[in-house]
DSSP file (Angstrom, degrees, kcal/mol; ACC not computed):
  #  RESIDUE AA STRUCTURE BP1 BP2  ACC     N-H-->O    O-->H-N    N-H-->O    O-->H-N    TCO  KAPPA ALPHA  PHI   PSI    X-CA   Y-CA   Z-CA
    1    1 A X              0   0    0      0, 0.0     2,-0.5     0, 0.0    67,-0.2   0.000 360.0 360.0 360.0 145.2   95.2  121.2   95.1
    2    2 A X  E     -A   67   0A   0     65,-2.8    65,-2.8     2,-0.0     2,-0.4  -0.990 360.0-165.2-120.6 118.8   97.4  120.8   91.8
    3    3 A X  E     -A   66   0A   0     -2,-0.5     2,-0.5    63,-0.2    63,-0.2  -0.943   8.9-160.8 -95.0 140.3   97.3  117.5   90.3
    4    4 A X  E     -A   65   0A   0     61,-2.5    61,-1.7    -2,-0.4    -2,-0.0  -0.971   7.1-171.6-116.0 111.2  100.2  117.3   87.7
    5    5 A X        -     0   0    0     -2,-0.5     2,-0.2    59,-0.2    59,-0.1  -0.247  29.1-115.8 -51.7 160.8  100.3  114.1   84.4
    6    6 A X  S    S+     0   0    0     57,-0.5    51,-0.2    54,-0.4    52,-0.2  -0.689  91.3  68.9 -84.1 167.5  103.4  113.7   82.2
    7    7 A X        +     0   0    0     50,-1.1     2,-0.2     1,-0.5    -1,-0.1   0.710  57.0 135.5 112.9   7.9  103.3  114.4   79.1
    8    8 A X        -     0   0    0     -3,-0.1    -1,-0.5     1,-0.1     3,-0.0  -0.497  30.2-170.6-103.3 147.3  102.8  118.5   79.0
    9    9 A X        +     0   0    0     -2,-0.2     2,-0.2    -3,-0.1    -1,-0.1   0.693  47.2 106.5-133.3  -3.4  105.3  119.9   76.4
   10   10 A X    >>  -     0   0    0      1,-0.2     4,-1.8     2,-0.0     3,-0.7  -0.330  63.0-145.7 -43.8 114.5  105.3  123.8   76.7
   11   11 A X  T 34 S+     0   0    0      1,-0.3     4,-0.5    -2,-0.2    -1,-0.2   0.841  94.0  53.4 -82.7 -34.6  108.7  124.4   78.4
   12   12 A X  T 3> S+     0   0    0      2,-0.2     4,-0.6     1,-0.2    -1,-0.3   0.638 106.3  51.0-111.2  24.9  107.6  127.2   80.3
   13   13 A X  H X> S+     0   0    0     -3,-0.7     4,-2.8     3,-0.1     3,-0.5   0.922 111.6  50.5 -24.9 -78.3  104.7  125.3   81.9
   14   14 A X  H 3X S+     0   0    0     -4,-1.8     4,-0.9     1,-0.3    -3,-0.2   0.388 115.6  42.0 -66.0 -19.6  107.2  122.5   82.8
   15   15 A X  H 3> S+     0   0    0     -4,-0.5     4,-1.6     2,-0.2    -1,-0.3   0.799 108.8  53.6-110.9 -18.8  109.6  124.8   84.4
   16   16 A X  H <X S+     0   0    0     -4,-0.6     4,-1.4    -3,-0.5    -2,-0.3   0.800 108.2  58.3 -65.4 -39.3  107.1  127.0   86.2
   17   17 A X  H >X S+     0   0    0     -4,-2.8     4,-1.3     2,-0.2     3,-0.5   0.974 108.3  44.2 -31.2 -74.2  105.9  123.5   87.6
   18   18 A X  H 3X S+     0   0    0     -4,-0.9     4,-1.1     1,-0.2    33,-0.4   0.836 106.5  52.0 -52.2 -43.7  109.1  122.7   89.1
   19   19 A X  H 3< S+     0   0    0     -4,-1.6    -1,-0.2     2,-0.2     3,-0.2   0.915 113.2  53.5 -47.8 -42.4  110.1  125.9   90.6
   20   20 A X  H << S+     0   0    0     -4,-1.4    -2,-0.2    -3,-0.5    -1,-0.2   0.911 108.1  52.6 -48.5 -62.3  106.3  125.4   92.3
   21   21 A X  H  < S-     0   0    0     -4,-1.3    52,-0.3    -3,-0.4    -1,-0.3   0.620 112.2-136.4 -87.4 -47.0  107.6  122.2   93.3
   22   22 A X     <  -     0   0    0     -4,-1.1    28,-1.3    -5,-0.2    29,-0.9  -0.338  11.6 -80.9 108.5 177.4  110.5  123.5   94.9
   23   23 A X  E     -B   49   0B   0     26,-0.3     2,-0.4    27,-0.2    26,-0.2  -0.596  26.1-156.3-109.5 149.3  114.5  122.8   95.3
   24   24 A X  E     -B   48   0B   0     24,-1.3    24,-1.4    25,-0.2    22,-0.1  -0.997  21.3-110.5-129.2 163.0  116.4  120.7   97.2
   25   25 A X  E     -B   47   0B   0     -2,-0.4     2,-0.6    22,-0.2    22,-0.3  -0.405  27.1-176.9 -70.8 163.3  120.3  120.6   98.5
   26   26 A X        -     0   0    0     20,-0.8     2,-0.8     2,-0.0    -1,-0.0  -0.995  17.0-153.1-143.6 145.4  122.7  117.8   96.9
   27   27 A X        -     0   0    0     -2,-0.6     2,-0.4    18,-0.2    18,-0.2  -0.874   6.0-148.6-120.7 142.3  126.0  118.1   98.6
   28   28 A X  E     -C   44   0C   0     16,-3.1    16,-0.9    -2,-0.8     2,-0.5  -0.905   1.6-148.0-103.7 136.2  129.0  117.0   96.7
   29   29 A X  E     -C   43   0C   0     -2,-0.4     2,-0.5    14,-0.2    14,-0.2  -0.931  17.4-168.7-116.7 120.2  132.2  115.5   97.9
   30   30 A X  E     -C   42   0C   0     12,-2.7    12,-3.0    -2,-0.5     2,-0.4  -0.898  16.0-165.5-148.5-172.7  135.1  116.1   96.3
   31   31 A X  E     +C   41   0C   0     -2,-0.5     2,-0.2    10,-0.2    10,-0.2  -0.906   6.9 179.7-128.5 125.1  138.8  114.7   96.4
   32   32 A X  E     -C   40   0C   0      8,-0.9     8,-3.2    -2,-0.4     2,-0.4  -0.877  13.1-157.8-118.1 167.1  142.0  116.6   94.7
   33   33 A X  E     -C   39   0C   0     -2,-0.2     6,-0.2     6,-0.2     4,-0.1  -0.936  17.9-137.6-152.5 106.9  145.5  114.7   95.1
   34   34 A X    >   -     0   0    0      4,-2.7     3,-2.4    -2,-0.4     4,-0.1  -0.065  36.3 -86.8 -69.9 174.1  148.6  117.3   94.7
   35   35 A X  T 3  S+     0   0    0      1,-0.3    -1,-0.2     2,-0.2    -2,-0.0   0.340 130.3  50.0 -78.7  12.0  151.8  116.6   92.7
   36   36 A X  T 3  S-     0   0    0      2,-0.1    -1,-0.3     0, 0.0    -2,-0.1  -0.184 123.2 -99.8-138.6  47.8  153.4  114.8   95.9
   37   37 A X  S <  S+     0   0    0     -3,-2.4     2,-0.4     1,-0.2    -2,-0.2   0.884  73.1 150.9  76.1  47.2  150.3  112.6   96.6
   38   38 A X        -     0   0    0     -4,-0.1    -4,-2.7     2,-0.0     2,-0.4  -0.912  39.4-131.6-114.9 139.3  149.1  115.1   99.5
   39   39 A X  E     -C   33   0C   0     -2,-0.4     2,-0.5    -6,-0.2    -6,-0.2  -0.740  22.1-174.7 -72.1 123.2  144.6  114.8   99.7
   40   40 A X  E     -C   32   0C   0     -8,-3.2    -8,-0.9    -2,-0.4     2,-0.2  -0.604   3.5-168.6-145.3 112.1  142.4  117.3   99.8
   41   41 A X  E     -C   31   0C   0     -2,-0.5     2,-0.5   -10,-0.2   -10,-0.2  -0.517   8.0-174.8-105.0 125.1  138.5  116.8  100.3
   42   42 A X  E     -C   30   0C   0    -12,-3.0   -12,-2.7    -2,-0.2     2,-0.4  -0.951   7.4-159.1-120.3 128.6  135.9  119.7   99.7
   43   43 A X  E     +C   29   0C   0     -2,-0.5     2,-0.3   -14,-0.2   -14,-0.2  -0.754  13.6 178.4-119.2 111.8  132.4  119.5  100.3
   44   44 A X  E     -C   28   0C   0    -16,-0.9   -16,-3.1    -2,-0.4     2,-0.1  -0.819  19.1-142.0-133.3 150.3  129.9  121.7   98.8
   45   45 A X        +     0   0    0     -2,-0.3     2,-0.3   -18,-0.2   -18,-0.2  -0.246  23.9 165.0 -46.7 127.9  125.9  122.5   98.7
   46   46 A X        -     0   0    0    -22,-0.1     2,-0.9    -2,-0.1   -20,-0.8  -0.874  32.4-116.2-149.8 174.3  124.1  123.4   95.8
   47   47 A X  E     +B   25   0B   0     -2,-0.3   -22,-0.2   -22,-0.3     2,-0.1  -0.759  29.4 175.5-104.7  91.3  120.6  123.5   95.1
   48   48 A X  E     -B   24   0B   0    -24,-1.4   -24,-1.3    -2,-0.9     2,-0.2  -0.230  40.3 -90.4 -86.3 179.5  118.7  121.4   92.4
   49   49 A X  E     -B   23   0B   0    -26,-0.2   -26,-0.3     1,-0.2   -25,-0.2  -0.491  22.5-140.6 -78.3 172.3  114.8  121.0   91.5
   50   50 A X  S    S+     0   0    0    -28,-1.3     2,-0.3   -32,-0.3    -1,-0.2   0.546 100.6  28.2-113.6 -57.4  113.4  118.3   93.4
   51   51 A X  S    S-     0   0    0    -29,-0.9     5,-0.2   -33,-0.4   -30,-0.1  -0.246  82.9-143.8-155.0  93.0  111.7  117.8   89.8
   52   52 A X     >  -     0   0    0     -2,-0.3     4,-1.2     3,-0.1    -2,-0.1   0.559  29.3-115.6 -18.3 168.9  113.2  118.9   86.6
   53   53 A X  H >> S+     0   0    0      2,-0.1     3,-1.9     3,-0.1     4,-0.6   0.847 119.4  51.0 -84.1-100.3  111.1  120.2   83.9
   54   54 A X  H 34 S+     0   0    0      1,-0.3     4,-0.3     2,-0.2     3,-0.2   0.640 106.9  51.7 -21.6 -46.2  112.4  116.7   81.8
   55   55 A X  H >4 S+     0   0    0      1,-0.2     3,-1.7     2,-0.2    -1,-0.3   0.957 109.0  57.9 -72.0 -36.7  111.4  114.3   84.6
   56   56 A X  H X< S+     0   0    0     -3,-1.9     3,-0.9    -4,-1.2    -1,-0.2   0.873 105.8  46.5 -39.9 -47.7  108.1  116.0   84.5
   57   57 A X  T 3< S+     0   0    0     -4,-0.6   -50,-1.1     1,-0.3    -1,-0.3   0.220 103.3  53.3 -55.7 -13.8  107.5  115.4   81.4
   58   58 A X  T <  S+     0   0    0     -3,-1.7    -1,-0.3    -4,-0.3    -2,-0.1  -0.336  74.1 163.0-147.0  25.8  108.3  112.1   81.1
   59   59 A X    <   -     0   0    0     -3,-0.9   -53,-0.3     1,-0.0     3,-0.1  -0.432  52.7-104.0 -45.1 118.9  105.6  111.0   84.3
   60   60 A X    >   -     0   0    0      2,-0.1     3,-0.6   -55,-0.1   -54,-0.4  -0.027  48.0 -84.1 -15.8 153.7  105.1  107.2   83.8
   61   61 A X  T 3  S+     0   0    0      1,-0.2     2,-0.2   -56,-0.1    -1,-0.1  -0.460 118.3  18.9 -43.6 152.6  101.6  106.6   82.4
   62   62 A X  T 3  S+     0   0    0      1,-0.1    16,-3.5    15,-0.1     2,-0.3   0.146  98.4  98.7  58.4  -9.9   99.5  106.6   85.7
   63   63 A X  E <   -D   77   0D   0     -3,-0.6   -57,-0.5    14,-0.3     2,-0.2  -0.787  49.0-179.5-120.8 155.0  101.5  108.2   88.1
   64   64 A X  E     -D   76   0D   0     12,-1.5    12,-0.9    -2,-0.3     2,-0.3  -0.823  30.7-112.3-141.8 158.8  101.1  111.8   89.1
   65   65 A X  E     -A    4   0A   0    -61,-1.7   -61,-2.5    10,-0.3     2,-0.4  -0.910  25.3-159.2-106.8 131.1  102.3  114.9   91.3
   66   66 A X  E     -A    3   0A   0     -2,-0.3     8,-1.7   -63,-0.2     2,-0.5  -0.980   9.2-160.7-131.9 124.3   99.8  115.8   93.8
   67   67 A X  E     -A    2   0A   0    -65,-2.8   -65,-2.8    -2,-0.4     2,-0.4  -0.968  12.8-180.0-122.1 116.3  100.7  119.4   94.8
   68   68 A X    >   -     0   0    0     -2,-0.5     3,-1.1     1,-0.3    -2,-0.1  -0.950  36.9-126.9-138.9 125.1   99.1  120.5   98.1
   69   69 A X  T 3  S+     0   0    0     -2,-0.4     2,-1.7     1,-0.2    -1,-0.3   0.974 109.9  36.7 -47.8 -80.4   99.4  123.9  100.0
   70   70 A X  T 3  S+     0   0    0     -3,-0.1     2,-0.3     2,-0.0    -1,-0.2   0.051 111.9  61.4 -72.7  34.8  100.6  122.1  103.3
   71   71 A X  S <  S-     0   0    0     -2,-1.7     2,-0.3    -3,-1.1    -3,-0.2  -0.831  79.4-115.4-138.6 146.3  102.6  119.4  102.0
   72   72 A X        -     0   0    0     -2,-0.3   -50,-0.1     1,-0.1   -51,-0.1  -0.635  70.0 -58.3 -81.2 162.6  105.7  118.9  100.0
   73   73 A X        -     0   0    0    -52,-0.3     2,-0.9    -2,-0.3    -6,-0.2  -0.018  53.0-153.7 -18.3  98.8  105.1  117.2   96.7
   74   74 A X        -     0   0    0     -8,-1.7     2,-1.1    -3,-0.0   -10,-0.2  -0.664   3.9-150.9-105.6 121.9  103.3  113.5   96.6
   75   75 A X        -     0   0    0     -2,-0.9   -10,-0.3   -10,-0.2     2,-0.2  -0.648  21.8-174.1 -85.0 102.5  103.9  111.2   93.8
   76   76 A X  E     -D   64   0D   0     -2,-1.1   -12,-1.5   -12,-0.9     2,-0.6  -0.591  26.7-137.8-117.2 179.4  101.1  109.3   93.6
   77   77 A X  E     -D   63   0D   0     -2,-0.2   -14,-0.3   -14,-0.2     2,-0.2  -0.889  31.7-145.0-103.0 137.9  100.4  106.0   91.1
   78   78 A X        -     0   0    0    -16,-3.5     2,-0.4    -2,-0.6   -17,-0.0  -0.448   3.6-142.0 -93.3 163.9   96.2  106.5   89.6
   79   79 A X        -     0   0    0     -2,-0.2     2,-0.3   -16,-0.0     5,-0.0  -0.943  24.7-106.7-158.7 123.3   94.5  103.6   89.1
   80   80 A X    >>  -     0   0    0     -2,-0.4     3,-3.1     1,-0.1     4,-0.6  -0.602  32.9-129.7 -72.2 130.6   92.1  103.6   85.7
   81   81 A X  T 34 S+     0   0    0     -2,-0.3    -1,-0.1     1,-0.2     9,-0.1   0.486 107.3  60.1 -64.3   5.6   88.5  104.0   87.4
   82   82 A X  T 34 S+     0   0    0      1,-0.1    -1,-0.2     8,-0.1    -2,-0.0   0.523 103.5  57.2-108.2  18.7   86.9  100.8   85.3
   83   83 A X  T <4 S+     0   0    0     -3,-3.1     2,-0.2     4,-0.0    -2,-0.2   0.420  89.3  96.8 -86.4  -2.6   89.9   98.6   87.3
   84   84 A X  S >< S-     0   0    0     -4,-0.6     3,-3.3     1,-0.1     4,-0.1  -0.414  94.4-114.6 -91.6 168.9   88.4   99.8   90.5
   85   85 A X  G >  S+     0   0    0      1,-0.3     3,-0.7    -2,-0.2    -1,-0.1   0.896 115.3  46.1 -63.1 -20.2   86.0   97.4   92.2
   86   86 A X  G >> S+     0   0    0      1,-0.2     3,-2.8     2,-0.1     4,-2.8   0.586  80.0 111.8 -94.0  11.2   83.0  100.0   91.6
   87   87 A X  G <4  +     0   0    0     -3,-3.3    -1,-0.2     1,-0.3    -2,-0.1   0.474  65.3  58.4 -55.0 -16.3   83.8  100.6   88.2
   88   88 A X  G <4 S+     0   0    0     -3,-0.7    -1,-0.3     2,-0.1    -2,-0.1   0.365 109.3  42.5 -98.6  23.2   80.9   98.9   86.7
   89   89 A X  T <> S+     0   0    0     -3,-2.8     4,-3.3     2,-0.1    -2,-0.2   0.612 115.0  56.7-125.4 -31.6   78.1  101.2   88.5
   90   90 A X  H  X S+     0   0    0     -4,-2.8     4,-1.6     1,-0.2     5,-0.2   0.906 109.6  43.4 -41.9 -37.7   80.8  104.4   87.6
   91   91 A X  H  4 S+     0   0    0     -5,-0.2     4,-0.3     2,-0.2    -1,-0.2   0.748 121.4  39.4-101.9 -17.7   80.4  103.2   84.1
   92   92 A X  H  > S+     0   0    0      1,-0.2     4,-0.8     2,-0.1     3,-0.4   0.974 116.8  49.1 -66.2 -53.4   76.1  102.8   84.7
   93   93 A X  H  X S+     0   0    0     -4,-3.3     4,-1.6     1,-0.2    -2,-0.2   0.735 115.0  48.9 -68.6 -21.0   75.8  106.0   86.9
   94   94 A X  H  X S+     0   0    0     -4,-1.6     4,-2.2     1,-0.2    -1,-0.2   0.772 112.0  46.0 -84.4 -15.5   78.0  107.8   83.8
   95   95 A X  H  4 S+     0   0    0     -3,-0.4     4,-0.2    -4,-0.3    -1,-0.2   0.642 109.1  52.6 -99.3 -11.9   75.8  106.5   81.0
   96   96 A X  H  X S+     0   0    0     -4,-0.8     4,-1.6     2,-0.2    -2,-0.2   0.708 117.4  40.0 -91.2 -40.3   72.5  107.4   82.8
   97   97 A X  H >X S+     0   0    0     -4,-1.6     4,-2.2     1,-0.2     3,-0.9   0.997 110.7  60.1 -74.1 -44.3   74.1  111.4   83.2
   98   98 A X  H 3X S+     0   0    0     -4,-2.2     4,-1.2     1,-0.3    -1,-0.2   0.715 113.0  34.4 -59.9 -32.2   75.4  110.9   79.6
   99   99 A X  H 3> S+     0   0    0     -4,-0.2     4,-1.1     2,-0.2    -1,-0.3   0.572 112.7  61.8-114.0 -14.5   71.4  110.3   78.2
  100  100 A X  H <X S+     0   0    0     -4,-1.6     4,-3.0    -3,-0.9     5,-0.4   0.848 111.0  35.5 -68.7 -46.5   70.0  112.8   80.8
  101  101 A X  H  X S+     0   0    0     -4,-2.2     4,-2.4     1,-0.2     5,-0.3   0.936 117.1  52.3 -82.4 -30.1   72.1  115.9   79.2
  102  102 A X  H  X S+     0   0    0     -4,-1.2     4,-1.6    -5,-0.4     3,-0.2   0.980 114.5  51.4 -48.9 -40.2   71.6  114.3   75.1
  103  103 A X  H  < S+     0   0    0     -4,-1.1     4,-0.4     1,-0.3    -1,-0.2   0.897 116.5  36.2 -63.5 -29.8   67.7  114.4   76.5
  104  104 A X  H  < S+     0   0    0     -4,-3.0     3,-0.5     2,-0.2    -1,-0.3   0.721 113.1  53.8 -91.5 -15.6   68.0  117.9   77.5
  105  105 A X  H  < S+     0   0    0     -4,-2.4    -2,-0.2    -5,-0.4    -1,-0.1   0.998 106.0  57.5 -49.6 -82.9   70.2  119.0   74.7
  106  106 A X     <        0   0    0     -4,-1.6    -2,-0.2    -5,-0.3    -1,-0.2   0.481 360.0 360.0   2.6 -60.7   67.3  117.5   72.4
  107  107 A X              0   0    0     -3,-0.5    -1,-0.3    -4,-0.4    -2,-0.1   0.467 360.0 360.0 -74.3 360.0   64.4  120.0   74.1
């Protein structure tokens, strides 16, 4: 599992991310109109990133790309752990490991 932030600025990070990330089709339609008003409508394929190296970059604060072998791509939104409801017994259980390694540092 790959979790991806914005906010990376190394360009060939950001582009190797997206190729990871994969392509999608975007089909175009388009319309030409000859010198005696006659139509003629094309429609054609082509193949973009699903998610530029710029849109990467630029991830909202909190949201993320969750990159999973058997999945396509999930954008999910994070949530700071001291808004979540257990956040003050994270913040106990972190300050009790935090003075266990200064004690053993100390020896």
């Amino acid at each position: 599992m790959k979790i991806i932030l914005g906010g990376a600025s190394n360009s060939r990070d950001l582009q190797d991310l997206s190729t990871l990330i994969g392509e999608r089709d975007e089909l175009t339609n388009t319309t030409t109109v000859g010198d005696y008003g006659s139509r003629s409508n094309q429609r054609s394929v082509r193949r973009v990133a699903i998610l530029p190296p710029d849109r990467i970059k630029t991830l909202p604060f909190g949201t993320a790309v969750t990159l999973l072998r058997s999945a396509p791509p999930i954008v999910t939104d994070l949530r700071a752990w001291p808004d979540r409801p257990d956040g003050k017994q994270i913040q106990s259980d972190r300050a009790e490991v935090e003075q266990l390694l200064h004690n053993a540092h100390q020896q």
